[in-house]
Structure formats: C-alpha cells, structure tokens
C-alpha positions in Angstrom: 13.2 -1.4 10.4 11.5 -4.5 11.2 8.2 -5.4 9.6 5.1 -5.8 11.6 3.2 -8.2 9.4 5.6 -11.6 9.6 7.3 -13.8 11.7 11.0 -14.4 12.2 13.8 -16.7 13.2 16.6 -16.5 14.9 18.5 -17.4 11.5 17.3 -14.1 10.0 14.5 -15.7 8.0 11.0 -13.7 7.8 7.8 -15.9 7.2 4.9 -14.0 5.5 1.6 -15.8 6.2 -0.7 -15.6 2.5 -3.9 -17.7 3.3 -2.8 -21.5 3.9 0.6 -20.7 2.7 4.0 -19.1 3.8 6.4 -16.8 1.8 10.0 -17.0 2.7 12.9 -15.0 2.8 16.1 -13.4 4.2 15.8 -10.7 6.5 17.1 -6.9 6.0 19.9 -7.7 8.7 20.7 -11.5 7.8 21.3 -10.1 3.8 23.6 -7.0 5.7 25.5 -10.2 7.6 26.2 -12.2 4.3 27.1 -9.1 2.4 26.7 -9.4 -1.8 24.4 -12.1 -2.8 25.8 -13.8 -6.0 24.2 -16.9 -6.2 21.4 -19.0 -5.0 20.3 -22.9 -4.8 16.9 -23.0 -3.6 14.6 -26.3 -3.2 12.3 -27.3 -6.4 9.2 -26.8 -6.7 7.2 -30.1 -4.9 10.1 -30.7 -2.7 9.5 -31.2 1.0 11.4 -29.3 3.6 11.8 -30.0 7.5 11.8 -27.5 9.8 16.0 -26.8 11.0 17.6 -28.6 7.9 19.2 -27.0 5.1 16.5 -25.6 2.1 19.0 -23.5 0.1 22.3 -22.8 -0.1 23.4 -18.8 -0.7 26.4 -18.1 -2.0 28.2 -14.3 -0.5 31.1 -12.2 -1.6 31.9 -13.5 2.3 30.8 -16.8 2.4 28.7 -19.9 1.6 25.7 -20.6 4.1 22.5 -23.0 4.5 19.4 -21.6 4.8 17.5 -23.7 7.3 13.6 -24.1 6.8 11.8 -22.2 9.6 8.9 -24.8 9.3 7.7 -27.9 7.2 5.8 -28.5 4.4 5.8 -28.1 0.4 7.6 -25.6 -1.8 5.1 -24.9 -3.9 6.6 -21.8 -5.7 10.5 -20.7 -6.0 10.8 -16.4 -6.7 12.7 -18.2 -9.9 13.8 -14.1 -10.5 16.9 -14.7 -7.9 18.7 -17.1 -10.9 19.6 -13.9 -13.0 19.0 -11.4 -10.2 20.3 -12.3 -7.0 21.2 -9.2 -5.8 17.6 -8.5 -5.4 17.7 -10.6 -1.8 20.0 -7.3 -1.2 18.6 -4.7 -2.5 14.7 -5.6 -1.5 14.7 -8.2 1.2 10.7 -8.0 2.1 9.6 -7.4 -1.5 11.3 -8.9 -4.7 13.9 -10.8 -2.8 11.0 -13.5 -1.5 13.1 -16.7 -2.0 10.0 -19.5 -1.4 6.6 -20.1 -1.2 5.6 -22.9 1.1 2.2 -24.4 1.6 3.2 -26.6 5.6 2.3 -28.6 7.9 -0.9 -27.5 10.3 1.4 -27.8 13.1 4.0 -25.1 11.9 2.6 -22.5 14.5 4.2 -24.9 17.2 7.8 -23.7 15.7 9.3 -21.2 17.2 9.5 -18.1 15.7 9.8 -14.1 16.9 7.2 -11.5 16.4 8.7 -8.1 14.8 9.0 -6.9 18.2 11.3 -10.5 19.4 13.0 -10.2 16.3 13.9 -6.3 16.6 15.4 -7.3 20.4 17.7 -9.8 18.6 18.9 -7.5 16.5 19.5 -4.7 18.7 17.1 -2.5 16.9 
C-alpha cells in the first residue's frame, strides 16, 4: 500500500511535507528492490543537497546504491537510529526508517515528483 499523505520519485524515495521542511525516505517497494539493509551513509547534518545527485549511499545484501536527493536544500536532521539499526528502513519504511529531514529551496515544488496515486501506477499496484 501506498501512502496518501507524501510525494514520490521515480527512485523510490517518499517526501513527507512537516511545515517548511521535508522528511525523507525509502519507499516500501524500493527497500523490497535492495533487499537487507546493512549499512547506511547519509549526508551531515548542515550539508546541502541538489536535487538528482547522490545524498547517501545504502549498502544491501544485493548491492551498493546512491540515493539521489528528490529536491534541494539543507539536511537539517539525520534519523541517526539507522547507524545501529538499519534494518529499520526494512522493517518500517514510512515510520522509523525516515532517513533525512530537509528544510529546501522554495522552488522544490517545481521538481517532479508522483502523487500516491502516480507512484502506485509505477509500481504496478
């Protein structure tokens, strides 16, 4: 099932609007792709990331993949519970396994992103 109440990308990111700010993470399908989450290397804190270039790096039982920023702007929090607990990205996609919280740019509602419905399509659901 697809939540209502975010955005998506075609990279299986969800975006979770919180006032000014966005929280990021991997979708219930994109964590199914990868398989076992083992490890991941998200931005810092105060780091800038631009929209369609790498922001983290998760690590698989499969395989080693980018995560590319759905928008730009500021991490300004990091779910710092996926260092000992990655699995959590697995196990509760929409809830605990938030990787970023991101206060962008006023002009991220230019990117393009899929409603629930868009996103759903994609996925064949």
């Amino acid at each position: 099932m697809v939540p209502t109440d975010r955005l998506y990308t075609e990279e299986h990111l969800w975006l979770k609007e919180e006032g000014d700010r966005l929280r990021i993470g991997l979708t219930e399908y994109g964590q199914g792709e990868l398989g076992d989450v083992v490890y991941l290397d998200p931005p810092a804190v105060g780091e800038k990331i631009t929209v369609k270039t790498a922001m983290a790096s998760i690590e698989s039982t499969k395989a080693v993949s980018d995560l590319l920023a759905p928008v730009t702007g500021e991490v300004v929090e990091v779910n710092d519970e996926l260092q000992f607990n990655p699995e959590l990205i697995n196990q509760d996609p929409y809830g605990k396994g938030w990787i970023i919280l991101v206060e962008p740019v006023r002009s991220w509602k230019d990117a393009k992103l899929l409603t629930a419905k868009e996103y759903a399509g994609l996925i064949g659901e």
